[in-house]
N, C-alpha and C positions, 0 to 999 in steps of 0.2 A: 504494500500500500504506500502512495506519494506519501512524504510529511508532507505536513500542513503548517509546519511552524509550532512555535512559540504560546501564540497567544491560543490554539488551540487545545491546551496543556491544561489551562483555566475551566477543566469542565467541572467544578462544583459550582460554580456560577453563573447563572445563567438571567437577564436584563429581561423585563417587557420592555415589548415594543416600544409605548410612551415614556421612556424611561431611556431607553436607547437616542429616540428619536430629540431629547432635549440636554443630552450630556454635552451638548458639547458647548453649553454658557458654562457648564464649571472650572474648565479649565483655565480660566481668566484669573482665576483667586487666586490671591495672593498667598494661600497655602500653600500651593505648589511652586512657590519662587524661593524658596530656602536658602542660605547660604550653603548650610551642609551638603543640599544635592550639585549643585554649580562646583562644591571643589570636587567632584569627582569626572569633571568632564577630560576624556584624553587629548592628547595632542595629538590630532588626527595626522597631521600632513603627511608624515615617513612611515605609516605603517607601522609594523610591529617593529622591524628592525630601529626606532626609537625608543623601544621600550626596558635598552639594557638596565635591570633594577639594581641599587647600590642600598636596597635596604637591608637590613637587619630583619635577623629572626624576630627581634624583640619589635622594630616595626610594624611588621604585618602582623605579628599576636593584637597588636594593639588595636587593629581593624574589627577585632573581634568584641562582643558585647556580651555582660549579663541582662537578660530582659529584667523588667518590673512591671506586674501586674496593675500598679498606680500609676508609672507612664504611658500602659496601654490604654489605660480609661480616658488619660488627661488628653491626649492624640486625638483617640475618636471623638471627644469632646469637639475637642479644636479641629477636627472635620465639621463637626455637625455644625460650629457656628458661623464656621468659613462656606460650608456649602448650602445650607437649606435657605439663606437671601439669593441667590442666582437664580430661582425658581418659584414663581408665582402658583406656582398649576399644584395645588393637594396632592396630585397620584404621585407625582414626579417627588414632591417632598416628600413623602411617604416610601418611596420605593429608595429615595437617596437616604434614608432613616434607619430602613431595613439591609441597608448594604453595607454602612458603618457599625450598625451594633449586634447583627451577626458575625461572626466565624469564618464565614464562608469564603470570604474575598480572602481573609489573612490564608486560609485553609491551600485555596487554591495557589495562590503565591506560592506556599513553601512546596508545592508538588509538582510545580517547575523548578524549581532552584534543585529540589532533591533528583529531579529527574537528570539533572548534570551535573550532579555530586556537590553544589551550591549551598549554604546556609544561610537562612533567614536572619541570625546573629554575625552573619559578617557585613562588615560596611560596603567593601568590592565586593563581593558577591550580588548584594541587593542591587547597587547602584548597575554592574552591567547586567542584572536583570532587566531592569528598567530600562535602560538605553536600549538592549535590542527590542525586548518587547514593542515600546513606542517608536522605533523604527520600522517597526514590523508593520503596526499599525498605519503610519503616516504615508508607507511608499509601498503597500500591500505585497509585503514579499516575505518570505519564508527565511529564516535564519536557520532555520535546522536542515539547512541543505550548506553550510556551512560550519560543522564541529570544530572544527580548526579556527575557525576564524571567533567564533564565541571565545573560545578559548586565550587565543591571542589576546582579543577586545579585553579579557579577565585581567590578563596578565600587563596592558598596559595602564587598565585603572587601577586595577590592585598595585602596583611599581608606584602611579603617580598617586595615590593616594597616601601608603608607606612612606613616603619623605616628602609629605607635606607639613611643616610643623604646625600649619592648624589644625587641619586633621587629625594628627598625633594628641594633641590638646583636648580635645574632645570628649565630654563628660561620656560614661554610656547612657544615659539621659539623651544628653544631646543627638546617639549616633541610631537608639533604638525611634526616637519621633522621626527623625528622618527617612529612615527604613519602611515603618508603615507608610510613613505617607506617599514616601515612591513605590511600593508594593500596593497602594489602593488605587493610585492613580493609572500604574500600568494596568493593573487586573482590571479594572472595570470597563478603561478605553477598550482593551484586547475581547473582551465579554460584550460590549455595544458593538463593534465593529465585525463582528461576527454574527449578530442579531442582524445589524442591517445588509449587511451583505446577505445573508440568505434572505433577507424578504426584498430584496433587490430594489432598496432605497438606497440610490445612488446620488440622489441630491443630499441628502442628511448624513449619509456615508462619508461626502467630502466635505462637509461642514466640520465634522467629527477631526478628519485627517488636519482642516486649518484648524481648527481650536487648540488640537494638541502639538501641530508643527510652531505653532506660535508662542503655546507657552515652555516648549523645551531651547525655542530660539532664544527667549529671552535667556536664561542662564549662558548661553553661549554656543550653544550647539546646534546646526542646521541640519536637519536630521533630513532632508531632501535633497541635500550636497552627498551624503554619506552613500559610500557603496562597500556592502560586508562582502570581505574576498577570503579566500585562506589564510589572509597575511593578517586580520581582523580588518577595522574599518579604514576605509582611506577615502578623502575625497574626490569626487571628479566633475 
């Protein structure tokens, strides 16, 4: 059987229609503009061959997180009150209510990450979850016809993330809110973009594509420039 990518991996989630159909005012919020997610953007231009890493073991441990049960709350809190003003329409609030305060999105996240040996407590782990995911989504192409280059893409955030002294600084407070919040924003784009493609809403499909090309541009990164090769990402 072809893969299908990435965001296909997300099957414990699955969007209504009206629900699908109006994602794409959220991604304007300023939730999703973090400092934390922005330092993990790579230096795309050279390819992997830019990615020789001069970190330390002790670096990359540091990538690594204890979660807390009172940061998970405080998160989806700070979802619910960054997202439920983008949305006028009861069902839409209601369906974005039920996406934050179930399981199911975080569920789904971790059963991609674990499907390429990835954890949900690592900071490079998440963050190139998120980057190919919403690559996946914005330019509708399949990353898992690329193992090699996931990989690469790992190992140049994971390097530039390891000797970044901000990043290094980073409470695990600060590095598990960031985590959910790039594992809710990819899961659900990946889960909508999939609802509308099968029901062959192609206007609201590419609505979806600008709303989250736009808000990944802001942090730095043109995820429409990006072409995932064996080498990871490079632009063309």
């Amino acid at each position: 059987m072809k893969s299908k990518g990435l965001i296909l991996l997300v099957g414990l989630v699955s969007v209504t229609p009206a629900f699908a159909q109006d994602l794409a005012s959220i991604y304007s919020s300023s939730v999703f503009q973090q400092g934390v997610i922005g330092m993990g953007k790579p230096t795309l231009e050279a390819g992997q061959k830019a990615y020789a890493s001069s970190a330390s073991r002790s670096d990359l441990d540091a990538l690594e997180f204890d979660t807390s049960s009172s940061v998970e709350r405080a998160t989806r809190q700070k979802l619910l009150d960054a997202l439920l003003p983008s949305s006028g329409d009861p069902r839409v609030q209601a369906s974005l209510r039920k996406s934050i305060e179930s399981d199911a999105v975080w569920e789904s996240f971790d059963n991609v990450l674990g499907h390429f040996g990835y954890s949900s407590d690592n900071l490079a782990d998440v963050t190139t979850a998120y980057y190919v995911m919403t690559w996946e989504v914005v330019n509708n192409e399949d990353a898992a016809r690329y193992p090699s280059g996931i990989r690469a893409a790992h190992q140049a955030i994971e390097s530039a993330m390891a000797t970044n002294p901000e990043v290094q600084s980073l409470s695990d407070a600060e590095k598990q809110e960031a985590c959910e919040i790039m594992a809710y924003m990819a899961t659900v784009a990946g889960a909508a973009k999939n609802e509308l493609r099968d029901s062959g809403d192609t206007t609201r499909l590419a609505q979806l594509q600008a709303s989250i090309h736009q808000s990944v541009l802001r942090q730095g990164v043109d995820l429409r420039r990006l072409r995932l090769t064996d080498n990871g990402f490079v632009n063309y």
